[in-house]
TIMARNU-487391 format. One line per field, with one value per residue (C-alpha): residue number from 1; residue in three letters; x, y, z. Coordinates in nm, 4 decimals, decimal comma. Example, Ala and Ser with C-alpha at 12.3 -4.5 7.8 and 13.67 -1.06 7.14 Angstrom:
resi	(1	2)
resn	(Ala	Ser)
u	(1,2300	1,3670)
v	(-0,4500	-0,1060)
w	(0,7800	0,7140)
//
This chain:
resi	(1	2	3	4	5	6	7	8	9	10	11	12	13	14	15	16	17	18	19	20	21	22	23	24	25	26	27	28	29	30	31	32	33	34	35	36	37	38	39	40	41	42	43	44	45	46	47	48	49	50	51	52	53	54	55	56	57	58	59	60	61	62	63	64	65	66	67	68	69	70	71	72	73	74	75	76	77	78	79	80	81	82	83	84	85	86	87	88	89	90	91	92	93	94	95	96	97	98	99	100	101	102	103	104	105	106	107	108	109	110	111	112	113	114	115	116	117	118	119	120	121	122	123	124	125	126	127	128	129	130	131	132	133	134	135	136	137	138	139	140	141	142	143	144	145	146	147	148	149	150	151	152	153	154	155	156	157	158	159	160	161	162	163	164	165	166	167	168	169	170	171	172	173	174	175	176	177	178	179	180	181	182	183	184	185	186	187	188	189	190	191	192	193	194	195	196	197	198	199	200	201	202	203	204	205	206	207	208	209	210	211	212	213	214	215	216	217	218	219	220	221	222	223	224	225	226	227	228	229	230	231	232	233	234	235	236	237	238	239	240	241	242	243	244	245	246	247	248	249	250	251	252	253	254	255	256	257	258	259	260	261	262	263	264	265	266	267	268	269	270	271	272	273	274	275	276	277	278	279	280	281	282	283	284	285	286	287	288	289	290	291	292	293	294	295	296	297	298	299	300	301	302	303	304	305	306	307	308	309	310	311	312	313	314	315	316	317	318	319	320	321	322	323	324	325	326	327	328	329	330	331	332	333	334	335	336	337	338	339	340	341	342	343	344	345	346	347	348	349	350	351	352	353	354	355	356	357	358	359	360	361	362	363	364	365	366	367	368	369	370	371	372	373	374	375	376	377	378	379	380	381	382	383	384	385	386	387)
resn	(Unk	Unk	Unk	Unk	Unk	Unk	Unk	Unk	Unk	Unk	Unk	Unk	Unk	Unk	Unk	Unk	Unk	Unk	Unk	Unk	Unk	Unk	Unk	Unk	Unk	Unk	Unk	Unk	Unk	Unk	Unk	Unk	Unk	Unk	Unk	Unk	Unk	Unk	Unk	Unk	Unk	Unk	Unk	Unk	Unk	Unk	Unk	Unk	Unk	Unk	Unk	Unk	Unk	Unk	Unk	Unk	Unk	Unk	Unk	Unk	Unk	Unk	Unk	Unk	Unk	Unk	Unk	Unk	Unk	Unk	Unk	Unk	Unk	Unk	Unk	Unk	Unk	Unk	Unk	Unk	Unk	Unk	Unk	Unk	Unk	Unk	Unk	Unk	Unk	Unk	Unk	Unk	Unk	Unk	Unk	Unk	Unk	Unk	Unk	Unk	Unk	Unk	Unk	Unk	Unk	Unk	Unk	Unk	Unk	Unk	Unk	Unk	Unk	Unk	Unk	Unk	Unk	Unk	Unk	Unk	Unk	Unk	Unk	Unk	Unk	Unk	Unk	Unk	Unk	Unk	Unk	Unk	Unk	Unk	Unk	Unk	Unk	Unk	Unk	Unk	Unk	Unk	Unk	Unk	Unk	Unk	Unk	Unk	Unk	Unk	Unk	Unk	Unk	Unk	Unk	Unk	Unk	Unk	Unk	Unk	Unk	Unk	Unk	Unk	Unk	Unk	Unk	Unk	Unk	Unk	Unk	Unk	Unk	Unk	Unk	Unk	Unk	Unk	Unk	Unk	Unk	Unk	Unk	Unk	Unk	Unk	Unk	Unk	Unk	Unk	Unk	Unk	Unk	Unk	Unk	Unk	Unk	Unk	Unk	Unk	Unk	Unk	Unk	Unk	Unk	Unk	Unk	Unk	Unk	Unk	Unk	Unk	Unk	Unk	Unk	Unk	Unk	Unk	Unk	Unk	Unk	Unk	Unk	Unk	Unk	Unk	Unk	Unk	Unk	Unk	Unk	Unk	Unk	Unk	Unk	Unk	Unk	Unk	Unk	Unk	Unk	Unk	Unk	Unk	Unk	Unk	Unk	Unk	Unk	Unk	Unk	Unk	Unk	Unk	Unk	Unk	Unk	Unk	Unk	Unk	Unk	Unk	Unk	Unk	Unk	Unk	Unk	Unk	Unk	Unk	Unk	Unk	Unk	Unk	Unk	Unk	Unk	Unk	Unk	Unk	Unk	Unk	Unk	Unk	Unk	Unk	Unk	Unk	Unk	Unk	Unk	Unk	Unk	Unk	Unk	Unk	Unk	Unk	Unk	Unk	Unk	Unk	Unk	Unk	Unk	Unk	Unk	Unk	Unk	Unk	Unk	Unk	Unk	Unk	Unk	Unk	Unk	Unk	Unk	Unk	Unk	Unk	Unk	Unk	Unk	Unk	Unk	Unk	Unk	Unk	Unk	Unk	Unk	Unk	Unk	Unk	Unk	Unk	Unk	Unk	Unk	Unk	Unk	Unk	Unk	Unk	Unk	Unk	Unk	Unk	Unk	Unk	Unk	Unk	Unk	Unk	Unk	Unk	Unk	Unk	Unk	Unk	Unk	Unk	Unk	Unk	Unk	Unk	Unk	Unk	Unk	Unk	Unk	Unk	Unk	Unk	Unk	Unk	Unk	Unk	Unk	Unk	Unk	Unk	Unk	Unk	Unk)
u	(11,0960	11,4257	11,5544	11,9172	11,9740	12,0686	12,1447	11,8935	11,8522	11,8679	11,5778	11,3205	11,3699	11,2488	11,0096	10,8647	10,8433	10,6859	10,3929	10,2730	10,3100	10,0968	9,8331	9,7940	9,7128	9,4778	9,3109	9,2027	9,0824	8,8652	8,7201	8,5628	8,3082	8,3767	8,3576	8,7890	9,0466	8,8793	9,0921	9,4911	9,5104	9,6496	9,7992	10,0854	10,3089	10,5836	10,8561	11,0523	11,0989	11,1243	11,1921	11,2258	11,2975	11,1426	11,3163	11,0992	11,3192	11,5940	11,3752	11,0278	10,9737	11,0411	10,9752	10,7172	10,4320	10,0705	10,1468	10,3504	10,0143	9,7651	10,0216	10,0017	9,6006	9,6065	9,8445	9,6441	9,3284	9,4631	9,7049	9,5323	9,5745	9,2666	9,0804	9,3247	9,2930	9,5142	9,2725	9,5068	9,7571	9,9184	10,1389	10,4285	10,7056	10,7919	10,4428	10,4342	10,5374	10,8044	10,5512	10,1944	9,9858	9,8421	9,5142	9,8151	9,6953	9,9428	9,9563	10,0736	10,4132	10,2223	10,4763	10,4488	10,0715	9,9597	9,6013	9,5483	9,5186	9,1273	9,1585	9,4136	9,1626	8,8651	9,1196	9,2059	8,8206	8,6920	8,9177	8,7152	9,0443	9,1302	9,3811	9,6261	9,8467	10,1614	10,1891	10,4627	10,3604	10,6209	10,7310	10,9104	10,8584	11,1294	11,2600	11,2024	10,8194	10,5548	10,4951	10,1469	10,2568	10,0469	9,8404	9,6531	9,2898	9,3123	9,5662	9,3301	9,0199	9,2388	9,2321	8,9445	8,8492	9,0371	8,9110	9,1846	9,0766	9,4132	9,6830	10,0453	10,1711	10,5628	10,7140	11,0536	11,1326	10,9834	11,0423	11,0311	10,9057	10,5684	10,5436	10,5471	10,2318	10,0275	10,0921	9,9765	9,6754	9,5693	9,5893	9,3780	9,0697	9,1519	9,0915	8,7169	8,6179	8,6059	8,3483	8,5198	8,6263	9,0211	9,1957	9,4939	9,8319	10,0316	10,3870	10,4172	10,5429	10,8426	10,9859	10,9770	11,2180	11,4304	11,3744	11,4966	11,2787	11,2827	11,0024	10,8995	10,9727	11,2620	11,5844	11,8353	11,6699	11,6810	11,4059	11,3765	11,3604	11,0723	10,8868	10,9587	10,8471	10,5067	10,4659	10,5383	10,2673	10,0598	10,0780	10,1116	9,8118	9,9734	9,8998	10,0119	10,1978	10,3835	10,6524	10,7940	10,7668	10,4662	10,5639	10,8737	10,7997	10,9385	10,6637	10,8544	10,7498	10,4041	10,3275	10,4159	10,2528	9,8829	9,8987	9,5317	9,6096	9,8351	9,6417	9,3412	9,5699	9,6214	9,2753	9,0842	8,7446	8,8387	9,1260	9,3418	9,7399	9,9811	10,2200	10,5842	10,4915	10,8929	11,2362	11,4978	11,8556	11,8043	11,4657	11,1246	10,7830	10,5065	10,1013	9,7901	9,4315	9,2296	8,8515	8,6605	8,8869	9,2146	9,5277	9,8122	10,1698	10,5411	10,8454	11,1411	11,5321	11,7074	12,0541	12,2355	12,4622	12,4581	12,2446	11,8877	11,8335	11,5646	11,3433	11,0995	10,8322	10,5027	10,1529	10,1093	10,2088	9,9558	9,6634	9,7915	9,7332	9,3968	9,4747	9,5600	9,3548	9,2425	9,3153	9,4058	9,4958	9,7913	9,8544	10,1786	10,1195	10,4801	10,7537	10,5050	10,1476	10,1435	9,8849	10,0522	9,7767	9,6159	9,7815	9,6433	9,7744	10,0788	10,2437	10,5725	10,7039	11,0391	11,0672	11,3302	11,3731	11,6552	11,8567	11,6940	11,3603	11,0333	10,7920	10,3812	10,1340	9,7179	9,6266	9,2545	9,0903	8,9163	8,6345	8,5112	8,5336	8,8380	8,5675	8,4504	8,7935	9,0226	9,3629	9,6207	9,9498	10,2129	10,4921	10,4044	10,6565	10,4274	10,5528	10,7254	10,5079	10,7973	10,6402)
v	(11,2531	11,2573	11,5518	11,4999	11,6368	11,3465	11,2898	11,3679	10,9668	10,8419	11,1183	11,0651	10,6690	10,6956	10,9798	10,7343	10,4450	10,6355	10,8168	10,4544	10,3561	10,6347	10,5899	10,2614	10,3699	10,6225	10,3863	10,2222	10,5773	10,6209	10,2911	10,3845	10,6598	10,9186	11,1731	11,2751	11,2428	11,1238	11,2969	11,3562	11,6412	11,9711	12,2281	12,3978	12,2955	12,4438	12,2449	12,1604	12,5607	12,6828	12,3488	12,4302	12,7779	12,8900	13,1956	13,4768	13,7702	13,7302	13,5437	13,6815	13,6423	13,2529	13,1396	12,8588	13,0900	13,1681	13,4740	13,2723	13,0253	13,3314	13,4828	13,1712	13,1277	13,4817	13,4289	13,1142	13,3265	13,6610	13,4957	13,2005	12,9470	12,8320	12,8866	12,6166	12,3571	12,4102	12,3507	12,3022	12,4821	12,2104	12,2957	12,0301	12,0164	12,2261	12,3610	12,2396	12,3239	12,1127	11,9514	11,8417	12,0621	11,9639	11,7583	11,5806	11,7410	11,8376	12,2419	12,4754	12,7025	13,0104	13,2279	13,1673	13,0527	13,2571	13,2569	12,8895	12,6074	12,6712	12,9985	12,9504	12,6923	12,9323	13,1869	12,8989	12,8299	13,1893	13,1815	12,8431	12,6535	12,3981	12,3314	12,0424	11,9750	11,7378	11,4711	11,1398	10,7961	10,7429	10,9172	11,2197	11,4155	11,4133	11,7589	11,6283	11,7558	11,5174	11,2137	11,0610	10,6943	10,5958	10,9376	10,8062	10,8628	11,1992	11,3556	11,2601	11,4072	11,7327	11,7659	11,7355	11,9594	12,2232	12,1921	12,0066	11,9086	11,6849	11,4971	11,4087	11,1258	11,1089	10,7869	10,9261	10,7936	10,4199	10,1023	9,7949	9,7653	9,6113	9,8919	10,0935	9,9091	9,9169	10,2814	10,3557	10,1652	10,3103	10,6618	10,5932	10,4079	10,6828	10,9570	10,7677	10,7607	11,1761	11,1649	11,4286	11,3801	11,4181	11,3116	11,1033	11,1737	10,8319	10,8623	10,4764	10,3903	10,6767	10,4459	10,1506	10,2937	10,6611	10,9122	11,2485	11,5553	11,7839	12,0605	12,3200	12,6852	12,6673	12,6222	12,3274	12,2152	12,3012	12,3673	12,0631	11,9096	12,1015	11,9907	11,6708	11,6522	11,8001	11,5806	11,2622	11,4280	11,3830	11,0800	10,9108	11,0955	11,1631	11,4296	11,7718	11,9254	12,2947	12,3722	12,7134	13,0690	13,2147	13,5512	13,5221	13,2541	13,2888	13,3778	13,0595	12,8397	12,9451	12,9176	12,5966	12,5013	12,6579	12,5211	12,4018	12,1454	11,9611	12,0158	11,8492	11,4926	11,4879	11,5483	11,3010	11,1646	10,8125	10,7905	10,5565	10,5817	10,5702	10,3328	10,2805	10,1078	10,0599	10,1674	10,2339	10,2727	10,6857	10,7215	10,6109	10,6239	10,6526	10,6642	10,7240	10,6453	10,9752	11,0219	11,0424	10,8061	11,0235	10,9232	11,1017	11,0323	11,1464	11,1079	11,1379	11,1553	11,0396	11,1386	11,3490	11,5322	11,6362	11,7869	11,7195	11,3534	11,2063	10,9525	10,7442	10,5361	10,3808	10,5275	10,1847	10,1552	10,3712	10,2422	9,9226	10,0090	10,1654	10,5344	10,6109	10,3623	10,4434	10,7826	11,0033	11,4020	11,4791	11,8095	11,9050	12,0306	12,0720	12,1740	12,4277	12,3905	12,3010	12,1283	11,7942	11,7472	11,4216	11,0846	10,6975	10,3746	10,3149	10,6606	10,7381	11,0404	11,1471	11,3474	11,5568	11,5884	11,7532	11,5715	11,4991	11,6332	11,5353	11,6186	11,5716	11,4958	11,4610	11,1958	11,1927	10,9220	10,9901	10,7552	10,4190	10,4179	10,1825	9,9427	9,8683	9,8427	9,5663	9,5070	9,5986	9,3690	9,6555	9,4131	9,4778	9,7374	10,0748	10,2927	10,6036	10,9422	11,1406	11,4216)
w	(20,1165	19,8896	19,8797	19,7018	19,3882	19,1920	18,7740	18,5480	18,4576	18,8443	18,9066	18,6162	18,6877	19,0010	18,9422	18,6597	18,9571	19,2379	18,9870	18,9091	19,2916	19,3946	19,1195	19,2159	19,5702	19,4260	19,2134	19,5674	19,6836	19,3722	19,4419	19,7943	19,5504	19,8226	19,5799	19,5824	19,3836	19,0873	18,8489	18,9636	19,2068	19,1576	19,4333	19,5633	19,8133	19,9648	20,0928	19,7678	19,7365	20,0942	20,2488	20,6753	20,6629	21,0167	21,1164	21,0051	21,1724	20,9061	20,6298	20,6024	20,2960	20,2798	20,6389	20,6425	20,7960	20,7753	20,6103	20,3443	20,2815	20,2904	19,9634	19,7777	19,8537	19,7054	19,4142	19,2499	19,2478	19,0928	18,8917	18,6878	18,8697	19,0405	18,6521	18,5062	18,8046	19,0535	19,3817	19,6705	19,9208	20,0961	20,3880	20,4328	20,7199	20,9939	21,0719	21,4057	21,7435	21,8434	22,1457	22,1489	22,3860	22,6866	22,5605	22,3227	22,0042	21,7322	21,7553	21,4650	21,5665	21,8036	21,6115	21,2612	21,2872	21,5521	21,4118	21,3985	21,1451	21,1494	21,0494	20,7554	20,6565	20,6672	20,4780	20,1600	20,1649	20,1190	19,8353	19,6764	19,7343	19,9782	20,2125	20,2572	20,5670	20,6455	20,8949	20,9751	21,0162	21,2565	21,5574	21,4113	21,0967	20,8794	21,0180	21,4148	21,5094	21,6429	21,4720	21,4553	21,5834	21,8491	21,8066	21,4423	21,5295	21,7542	21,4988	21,1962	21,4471	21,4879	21,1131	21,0427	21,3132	21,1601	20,8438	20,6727	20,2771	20,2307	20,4337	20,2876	20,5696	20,5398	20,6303	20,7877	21,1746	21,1741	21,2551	21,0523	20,7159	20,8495	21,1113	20,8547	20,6447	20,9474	21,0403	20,6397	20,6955	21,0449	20,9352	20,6599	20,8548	21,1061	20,8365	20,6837	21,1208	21,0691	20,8370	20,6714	20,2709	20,3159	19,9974	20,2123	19,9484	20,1009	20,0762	20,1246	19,7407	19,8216	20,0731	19,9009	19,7114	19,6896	19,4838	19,3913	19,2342	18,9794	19,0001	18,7525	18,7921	19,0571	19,0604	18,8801	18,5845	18,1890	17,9867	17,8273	18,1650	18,2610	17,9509	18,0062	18,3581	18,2937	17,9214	18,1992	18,4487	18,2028	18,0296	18,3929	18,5048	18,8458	19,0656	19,0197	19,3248	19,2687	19,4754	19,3401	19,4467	19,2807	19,3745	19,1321	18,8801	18,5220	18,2579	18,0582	18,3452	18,4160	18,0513	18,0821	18,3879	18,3303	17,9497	17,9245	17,6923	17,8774	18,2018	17,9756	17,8632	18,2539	18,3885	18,0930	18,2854	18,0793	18,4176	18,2499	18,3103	18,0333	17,9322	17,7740	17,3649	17,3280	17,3926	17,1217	17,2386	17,4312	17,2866	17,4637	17,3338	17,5607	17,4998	17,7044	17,5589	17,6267	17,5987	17,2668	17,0703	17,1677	17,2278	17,3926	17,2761	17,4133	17,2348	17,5230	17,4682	17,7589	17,6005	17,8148	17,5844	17,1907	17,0254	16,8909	16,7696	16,5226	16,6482	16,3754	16,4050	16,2358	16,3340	16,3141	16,6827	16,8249	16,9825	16,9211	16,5581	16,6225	16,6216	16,3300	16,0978	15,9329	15,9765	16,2514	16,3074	16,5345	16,7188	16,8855	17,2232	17,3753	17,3093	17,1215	16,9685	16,6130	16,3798	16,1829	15,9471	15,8698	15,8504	15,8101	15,9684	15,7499	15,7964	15,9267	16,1779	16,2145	16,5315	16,6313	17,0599	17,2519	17,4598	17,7769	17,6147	17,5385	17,2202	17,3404	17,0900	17,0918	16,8505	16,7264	16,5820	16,2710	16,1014	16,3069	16,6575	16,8061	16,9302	16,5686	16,4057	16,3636	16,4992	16,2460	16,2123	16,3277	16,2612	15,8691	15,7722	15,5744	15,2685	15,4401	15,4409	15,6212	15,8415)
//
């Protein structure tokens, strides 16, 4: 995993690159009809907020623990959560013991798990959540514990033994590049030989290339970051991991992450992936084609610095210039919800983001369906009707 804090640019670069990596590889998943990951995932996981914190004697409260699992499990029922999609508790790094036992099977920490895997799995399920769990392809974790190299079958047996509903496989402690492939591709036959439906979340595409994070709800980002991060979530239709402290989240940022409407752009049955229309000097426009003759826009400003900045464009160049013709309705879902009325094909918006923000809109087609309607010449330049 990255885990530097780098600039804002570097960061949502790479987070841009490794969303499309990873839906690629889930695209193959969906393909198998095994029932997962047919829309983008959603959970909690912990390491980005509490990282390897394993002394519970001076840290209770943040020490990677059963305890600390059992309080999340809790939080997504009583607090919303689950009801808006949020499905998983995925356990990452430093769960292990530091040894396999004697039958070489990985083994949770005695101290800070002293109940078992199996029974934090049986805990998340009574709940009507499921439970996710980390593992390495190579011979160490990231952190040092057990590695699965060598160990691919029995350690994907042991999970699914314990009731395990999905696997994140790090790709720290390798060897060579194809080493690397192989160990990706072992795990995963390894995982279908259980018989058990595991969603596998590969971490192959993050070491093709580095990356650094940003997460919603902790600590080092602006708002306008955080809306930007979920309005990309979205329009990539990429997986939704957490990694915040539930027990103390800002109401700002759980508004923002259980907003149903964005939660719907990202979880659209149609399953297609969104896609950059153009660049104009800080500004990039973005659209996703949604269900029912929708359309999802975003409007980002990668300026750093300064304050807000218009950005205009034709409807002309949604849909590739089916949207909006010939007419369309257009609701602002983030920064806040608003309703922009109706507009046709040669209409104009002038859109004001904040630096290093991001404006989200739902377009709806209104009259024929895109199928039925021809392909207007967006190159031909439409009387203004300034929003």
């Amino acid at each position: 995993m990255g885990r530097a804090v780098g600039s804002w640019r570097r960061a949502t670069l790479a987070c841009v690159l490794v969303l499309v990596l990873v839906l690629v590889l889930l695209a193959g998943t969906r393909a198998l009809e095994n029932g997962l990951a047919r829309t983008p995932t959603m959970g909690w996981l912990h390491w980005e907020r509490f990282l390897c914190s394993t002394d519970c004697a001076s840290d209770p409260l943040s020490c990677v623990s059963e305890q600390l699992f059992m309080q999340m499990a809790d939080l997504m029922v009583s607090d919303g959560w689950k009801d808006v999609g949020y499905e998983y508790v995925c356990i990452d790094d430093c769960w292990m013991s530091l040894t396999r036992d004697n039958q070489d099977r990985l083994q949770p920490d005695p101290e800070r798990f002293p109940s078992g895997i199996r029974k934090l799995a049986d805990y998340v399920h009574s709940k009507g959540l499921k439970l996710g769990i980390y593992g390495d392809v190579g011979n160490k974790t990231c952190a040092g514990f057990p590695g699965s190299y060598g160990h691919y079958d029995l350690d994907a047996q042991t999970f699914a033994d314990w009731g395990v509903d999905l696997l994140k496989f790090d790709g720290c402690n390798y060897g060579t590049q194809d080493q690397l492939a192989e160990g990706y591709r072992n795990m995963s036959l390894a995982l279908n030989k259980t018989g058990r439906s595991i969603v596998y979340s590969c971490e192959w595409p993050l070491y093709m290339r580095p990356m650094q994070r940003l997460v919603i709800g902790n600590f080092g980002l602006s708002w306008d970051q955080q809306l930007t991060q979920m309005a990309l979530w979205a329009i990539m239709a990429a997986p939704l991991l957490m990694s915040n402290d539930l027990r103390h989240i800002s109401p700002q940022a759980k508004w923002l992450l259980q907003n149903k409407d964005v939660i719907a752009i990202n979880q659209d049955p149609l399953g297609k992936q969104g896609y950059r229309i153009t660049k104009d000097n800080n500004f990039e426009l973005w659209e996703r084609p949604l269900s029912g003759g929708t359309y999802a826009v975003a409007v980002m400003n990668r300026q750093e610095i300064g304050g807000p900045q218009i950005f205009s464009f034709s409807t002309s160049f949604l849909g590739n210039g089916l949207a909006c013709n010939p007419a369309c309705s257009i609701q602002q879902i983030l920064p806040t919800s608003e309703d922009w009325g109706l507009h046709n094909w040669v209409s104009f918006l002038n859109i004001k983001v904040n630096p290093t923000g991001t404006v989200l809109l739902k377009v709806v087609v209104i009259g024929e369906s895109p199928a039925e309607k021809p392909v207007m010449n967006i190159n031909k330049k439409p009387s203004p009707d300034i929003l």
